[in-house]
C-alpha positions in Angstrom: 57.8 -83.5 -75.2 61.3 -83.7 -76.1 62.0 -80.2 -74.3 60.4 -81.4 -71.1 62.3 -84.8 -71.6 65.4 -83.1 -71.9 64.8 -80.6 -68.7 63.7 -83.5 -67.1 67.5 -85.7 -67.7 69.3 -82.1 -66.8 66.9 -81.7 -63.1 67.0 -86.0 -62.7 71.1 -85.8 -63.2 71.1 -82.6 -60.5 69.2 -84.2 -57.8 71.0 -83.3 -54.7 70.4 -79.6 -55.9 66.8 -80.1 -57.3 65.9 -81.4 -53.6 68.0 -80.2 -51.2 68.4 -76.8 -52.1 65.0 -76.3 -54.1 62.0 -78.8 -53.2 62.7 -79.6 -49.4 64.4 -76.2 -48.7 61.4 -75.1 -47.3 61.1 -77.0 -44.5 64.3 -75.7 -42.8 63.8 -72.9 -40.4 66.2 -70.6 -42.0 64.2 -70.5 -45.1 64.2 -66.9 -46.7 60.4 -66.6 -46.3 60.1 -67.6 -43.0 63.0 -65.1 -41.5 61.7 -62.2 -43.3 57.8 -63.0 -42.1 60.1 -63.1 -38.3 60.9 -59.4 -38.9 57.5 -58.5 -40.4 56.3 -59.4 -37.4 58.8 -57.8 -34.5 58.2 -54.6 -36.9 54.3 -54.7 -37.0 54.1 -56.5 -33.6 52.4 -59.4 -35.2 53.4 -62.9 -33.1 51.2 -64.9 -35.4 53.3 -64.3 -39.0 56.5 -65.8 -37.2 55.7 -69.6 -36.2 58.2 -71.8 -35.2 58.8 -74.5 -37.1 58.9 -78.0 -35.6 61.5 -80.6 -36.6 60.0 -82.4 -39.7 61.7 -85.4 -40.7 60.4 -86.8 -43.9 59.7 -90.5 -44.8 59.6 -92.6 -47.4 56.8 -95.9 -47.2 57.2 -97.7 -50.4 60.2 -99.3 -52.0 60.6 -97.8 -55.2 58.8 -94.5 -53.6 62.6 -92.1 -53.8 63.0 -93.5 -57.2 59.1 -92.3 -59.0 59.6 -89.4 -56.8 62.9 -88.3 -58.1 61.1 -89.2 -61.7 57.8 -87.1 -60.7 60.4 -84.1 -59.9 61.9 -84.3 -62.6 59.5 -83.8 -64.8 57.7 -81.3 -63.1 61.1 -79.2 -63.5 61.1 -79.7 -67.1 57.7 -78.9 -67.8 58.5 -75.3 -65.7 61.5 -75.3 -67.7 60.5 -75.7 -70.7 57.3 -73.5 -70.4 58.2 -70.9 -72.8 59.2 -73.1 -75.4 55.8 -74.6 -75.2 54.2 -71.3 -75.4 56.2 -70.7 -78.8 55.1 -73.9 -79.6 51.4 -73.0 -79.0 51.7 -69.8 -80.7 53.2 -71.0 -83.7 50.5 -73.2 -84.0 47.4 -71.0 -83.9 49.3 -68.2 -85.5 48.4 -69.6 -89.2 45.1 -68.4 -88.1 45.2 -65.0 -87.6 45.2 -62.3 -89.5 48.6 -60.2 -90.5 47.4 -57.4 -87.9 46.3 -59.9 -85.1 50.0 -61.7 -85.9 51.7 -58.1 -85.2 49.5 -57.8 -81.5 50.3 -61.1 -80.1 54.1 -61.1 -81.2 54.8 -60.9 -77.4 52.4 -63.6 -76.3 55.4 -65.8 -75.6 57.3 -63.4 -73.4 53.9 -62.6 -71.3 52.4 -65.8 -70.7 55.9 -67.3 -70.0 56.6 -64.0 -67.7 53.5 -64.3 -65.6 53.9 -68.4 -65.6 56.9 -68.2 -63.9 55.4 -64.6 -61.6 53.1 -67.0 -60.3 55.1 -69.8 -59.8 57.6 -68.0 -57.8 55.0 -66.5 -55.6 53.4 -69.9 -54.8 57.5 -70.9 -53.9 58.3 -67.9 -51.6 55.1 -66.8 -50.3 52.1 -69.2 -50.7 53.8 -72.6 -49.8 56.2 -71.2 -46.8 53.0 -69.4 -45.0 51.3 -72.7 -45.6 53.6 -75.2 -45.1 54.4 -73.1 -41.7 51.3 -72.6 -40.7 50.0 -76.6 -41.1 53.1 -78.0 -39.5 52.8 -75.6 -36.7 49.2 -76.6 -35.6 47.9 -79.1 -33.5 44.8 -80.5 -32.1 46.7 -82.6 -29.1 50.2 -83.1 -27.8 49.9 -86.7 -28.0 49.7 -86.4 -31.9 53.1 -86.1 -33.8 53.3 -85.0 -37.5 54.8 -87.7 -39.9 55.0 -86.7 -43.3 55.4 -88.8 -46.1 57.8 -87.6 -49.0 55.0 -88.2 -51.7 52.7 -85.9 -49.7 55.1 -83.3 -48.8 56.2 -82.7 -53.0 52.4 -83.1 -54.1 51.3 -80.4 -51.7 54.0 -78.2 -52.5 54.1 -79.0 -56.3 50.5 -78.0 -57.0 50.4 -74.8 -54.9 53.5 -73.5 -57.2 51.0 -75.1 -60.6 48.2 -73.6 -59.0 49.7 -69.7 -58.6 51.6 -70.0 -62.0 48.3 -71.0 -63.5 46.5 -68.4 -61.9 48.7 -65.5 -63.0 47.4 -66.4 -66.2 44.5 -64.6 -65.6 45.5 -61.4 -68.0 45.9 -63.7 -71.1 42.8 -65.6 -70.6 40.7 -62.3 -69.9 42.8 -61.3 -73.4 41.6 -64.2 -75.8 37.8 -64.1 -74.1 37.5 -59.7 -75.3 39.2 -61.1 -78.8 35.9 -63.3 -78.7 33.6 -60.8 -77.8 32.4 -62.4 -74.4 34.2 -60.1 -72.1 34.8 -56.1 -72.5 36.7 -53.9 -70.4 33.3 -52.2 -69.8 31.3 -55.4 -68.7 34.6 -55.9 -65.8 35.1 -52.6 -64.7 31.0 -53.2 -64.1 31.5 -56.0 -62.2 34.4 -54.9 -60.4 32.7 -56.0 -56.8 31.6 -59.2 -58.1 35.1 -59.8 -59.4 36.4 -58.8 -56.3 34.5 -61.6 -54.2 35.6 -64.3 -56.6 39.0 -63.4 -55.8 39.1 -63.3 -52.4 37.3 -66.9 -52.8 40.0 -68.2 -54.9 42.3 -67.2 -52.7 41.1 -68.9 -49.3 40.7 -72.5 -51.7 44.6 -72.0 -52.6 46.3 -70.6 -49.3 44.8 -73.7 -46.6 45.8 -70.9 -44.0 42.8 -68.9 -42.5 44.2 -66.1 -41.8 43.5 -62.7 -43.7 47.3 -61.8 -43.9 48.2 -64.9 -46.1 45.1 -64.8 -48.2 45.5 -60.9 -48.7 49.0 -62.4 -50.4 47.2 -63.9 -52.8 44.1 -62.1 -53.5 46.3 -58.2 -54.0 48.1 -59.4 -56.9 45.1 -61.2 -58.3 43.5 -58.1 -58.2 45.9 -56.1 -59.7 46.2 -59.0 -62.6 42.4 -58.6 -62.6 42.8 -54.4 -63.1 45.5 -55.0 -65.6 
């Protein structure tokens, strides 16, 4: 708690950074995502990866709504921060528990779960989010209706795809503790490979609210490899 408290002071005193440069970034046109999906698809001749994004202007409808967002923000950057200190924390304590062997195997449990945490995380920022976020604000079902999106919406949609994806990349160290337990073997996946495969591709059209297949395959090709791995 204190690490995320003290992230938390270090992303609340940075705020014009923390939100203009980081959490709203994404809904300017020049975004990095959205200029390089513009050349995927002059290259591929693709017109649907490059969308034009309307002008969103975000609003606030409570009083103290700026103020608990700039809180909510906060913390979320701390607890991203601070991630691999937690996972120290959570290895230190089940490590009394395992043998001197078992001790010398997960020495680098730390370094992966933090690594793939923060994998995931930037994918849902750069590649799940933008594709998203441009292809929702792009659609319409009339010209008479006009998109007004409020600031809690806009950091709760975006916050919990980036949880979602760093949670998801998990998968490897889950799969890892569940073969430590006997319930899973590498025999009984590579069995299931098809099955596995299916579940994925479900997972992915839950997290990316974009039906196409090219954002989706985003998703589901490194969940697959995470899956192989």
């Amino acid at each position: 708690m204190i690490a995320i408290v003290v992230f938390a002071l270090l992303a609340f005193i940075f705020k014009k950074f923390i939100f203009d440069e980081v959490i709203l970034a994404q809904k300017n046109p020049d975004f990095i995502t959205y200029r390089l999906l513009c050349l995927a698809a002059d290259k591929f001749h693709i017109s649907g990866l490059c969308l034009k994004l309307p002008d969103v202007k975000l609003i606030n409808l409570t009083m103290g709504g700026q103020f608990i967002t700039h809180v909510y923000v906060s913390i979320i950057v701390g607890f991203i921060i601070s991630f691999p200190y937690i996972s120290w924390e959570l290895w230190k304590f089940i490590s009394p528990a395992l043998l001197l062997n078992e001790k010398r195997k997960t020495r680098t449990f730390v370094f992966y779960i933090s690594l793939l945490f923060f994998l995931g995380v930037l994918m849902g920022y750069f590649l799940i989010t933008p594709i998203s976020i441009q292809f929702l604000l792009a659609y319409n079902v009339s010209d008479q209706v006009v998109n007004t999106i409020s600031l809690t919406s806009w950091i709760s949609f975006t916050s919990s795809m980036w949880f979602a994806t760093g949670i998801v990349f998990e998968l490897p160290v889950f799969v890892y503790f569940l073969t430590k337990l006997g319930i899973l073997t590498p025999t009984y996946m590579r069995k299931n490979r098809k099955i596995a495969l299916v579940i994925i591709l479900f997972l992915s059209a839950i997290i990316t609210p974009s039906p196409d297949m090219f954002s989706q395959s985003l998703v589901a090709v490194p969940l697959y490899i995470l899956y192989e791995v």
